[in-house]
N, C-alpha and C positions, 0 to 999 in steps of 0.2 A: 557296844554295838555300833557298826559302821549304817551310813546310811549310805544308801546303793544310790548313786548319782548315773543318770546314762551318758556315754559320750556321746558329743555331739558329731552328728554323721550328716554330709553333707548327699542326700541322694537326687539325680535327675533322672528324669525317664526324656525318651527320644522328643516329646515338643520342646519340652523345657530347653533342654541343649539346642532345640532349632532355633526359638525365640532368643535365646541368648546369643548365639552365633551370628542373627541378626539385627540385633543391635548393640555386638560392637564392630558388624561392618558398617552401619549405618554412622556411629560416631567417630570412626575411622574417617567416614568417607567425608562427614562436615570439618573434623579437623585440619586433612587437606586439603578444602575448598578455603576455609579461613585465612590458615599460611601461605598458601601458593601464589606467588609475585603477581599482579595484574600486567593485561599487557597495553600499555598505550598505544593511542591511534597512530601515534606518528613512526613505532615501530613493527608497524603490519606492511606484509611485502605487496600489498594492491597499495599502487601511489595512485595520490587524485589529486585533481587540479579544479580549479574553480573557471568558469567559462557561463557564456549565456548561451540560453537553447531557447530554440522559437518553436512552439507547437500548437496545432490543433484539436479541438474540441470538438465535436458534433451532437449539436443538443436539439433532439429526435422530439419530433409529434408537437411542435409549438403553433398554440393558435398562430394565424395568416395576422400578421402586423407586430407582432410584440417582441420581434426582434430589435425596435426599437429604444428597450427598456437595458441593452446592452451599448455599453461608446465606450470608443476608446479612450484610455487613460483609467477605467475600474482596475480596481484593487479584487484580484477574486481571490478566493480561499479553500479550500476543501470544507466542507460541508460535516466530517465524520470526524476528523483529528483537528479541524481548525486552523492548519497550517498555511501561510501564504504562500499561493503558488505561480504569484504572478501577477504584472499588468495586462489588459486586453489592450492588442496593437490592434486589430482588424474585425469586423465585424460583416458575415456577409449572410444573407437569405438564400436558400435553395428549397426547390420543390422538393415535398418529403419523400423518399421512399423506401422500401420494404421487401424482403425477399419473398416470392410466391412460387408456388409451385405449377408450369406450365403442364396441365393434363394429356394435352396432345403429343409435345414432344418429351415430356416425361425428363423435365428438368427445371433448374431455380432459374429464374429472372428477376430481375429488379423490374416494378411497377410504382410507379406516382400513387402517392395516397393521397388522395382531393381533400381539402378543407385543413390540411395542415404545411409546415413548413420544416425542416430542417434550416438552422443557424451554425454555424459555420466559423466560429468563433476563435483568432488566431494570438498566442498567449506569450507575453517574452519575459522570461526571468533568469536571475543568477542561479547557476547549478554548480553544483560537485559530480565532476566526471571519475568513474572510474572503469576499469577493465568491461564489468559487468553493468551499470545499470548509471543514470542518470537523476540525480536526486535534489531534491526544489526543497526550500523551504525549512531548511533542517530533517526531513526524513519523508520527505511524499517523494515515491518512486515513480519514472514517467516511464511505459513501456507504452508502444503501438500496439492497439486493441484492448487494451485495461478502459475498463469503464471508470469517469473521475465523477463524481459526485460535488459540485461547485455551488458555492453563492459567492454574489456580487451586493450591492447595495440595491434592493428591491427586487432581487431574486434571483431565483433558485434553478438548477439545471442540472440533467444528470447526461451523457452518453459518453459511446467511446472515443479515445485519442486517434485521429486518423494519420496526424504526420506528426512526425518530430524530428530537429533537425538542430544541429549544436551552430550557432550562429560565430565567425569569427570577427573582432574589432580590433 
C-alpha cells in the first residue's frame, strides 16, 4: 500500500499577486536608494559663494518704549530652528501701522495705530549666496516678506523682512 502524498501546489488568487508585486517593487526600490552613489554639494551645478547681507526686520505692535530692550551688537536667533541669523547693526522706532479698509473710497490705506510702535530692526550676517535664495546661519532662508520669528537676549519678536540687501566689502 502506497500512501497518497499531495503535491505541493503553489496557488495565488489576484490580491495575493498584487501584494506580492508590491513588495518586490517596494524592495527594488530601497535596494536602489541604498547603492545609488550620493551626490556632493561641491558637485551640484548651483555655485554659491559666501558674502554678507544686511536686512531688515519689522517687529509690529510693540509697547511705546521697549524698543529699548533691542542695541546694537545682539546676537539674535531664530526662535523655531535656533539658528543664528545675525548681529543687530541698527535699531529704529516707527509709528505702528496697519492696513484698513477706506469705506468711502472703497480701498486699503495704511493708518497709525495709537498706543503702539513698530521697531525697525537692521541685521548683518554671513550668507551663502546662490542662484535662488540667500541663506544665514547654516539653513535659515531670508526672502522679502517671509515673516522671521527672532529672539535676542530678553526678548522675543516676530514680523516680516522688509529689505534685504547683499552687502559688498
Amino acid at each position: 500500500m502506497e500512501q497518497n502524498k499531495p503535491k505541493f501546489r503553489l496557488r495565488f488568487n489576484l490580491f495575493d499577486a498584487a501584494v506580492l508585486v508590491i513588495a518586490l517593487l517596494a524592495g527594488a526600490f530601497l535596494l536602489w536608494r541604498a547603492v545609488k552613489p550620493q551626490v556632493s554639494p561641491e558637485a551640484s551645478p548651483i555655485s554659491s559663494h559666501a558674502s554678507t547681507v544686511r536686512y531688515t526686520i519689522r517687529f509690529q505692535r510693540w509697547a511705546p518704549g521697549t524698543s529699548y530692550l533691542i542695541e546694537p551688537g545682539d546676537q539674535l536667533f531664530d526662535n523655531i530652528k535656533k539658528y543664528s541669523i545675525g548681529q543687530v547693526v541698527s535699531v529704529q522706532a516707527v509709528p505702528s501701522e496697519m492696513p484698513v479698509l477706506d469705506q468711502v473710497n472703497r480701498r486699503q490705506v495704511q493708518a497709525v495705530l495709537e498706543g503702539y510702535e513698530d521697531v525697525l530692526v537692521t541685521v548683518e550676517a554671513t550668507c551663502t549666496s546662490t542662484e535662488e535664495s540667500l541663506v544665514v546661519g547654516g539653513g535659515y532662508t531670508l526672502l522679502v516678506g517671509t515673516t522671521a520669528y527672532v529672539k535676542g537676549q530678553g526678548y522675543m519678536g516676530s514680523g516680516p523682512i522688509v529689505a534685504l540687501e547683499e552687502v559688498q566689502k
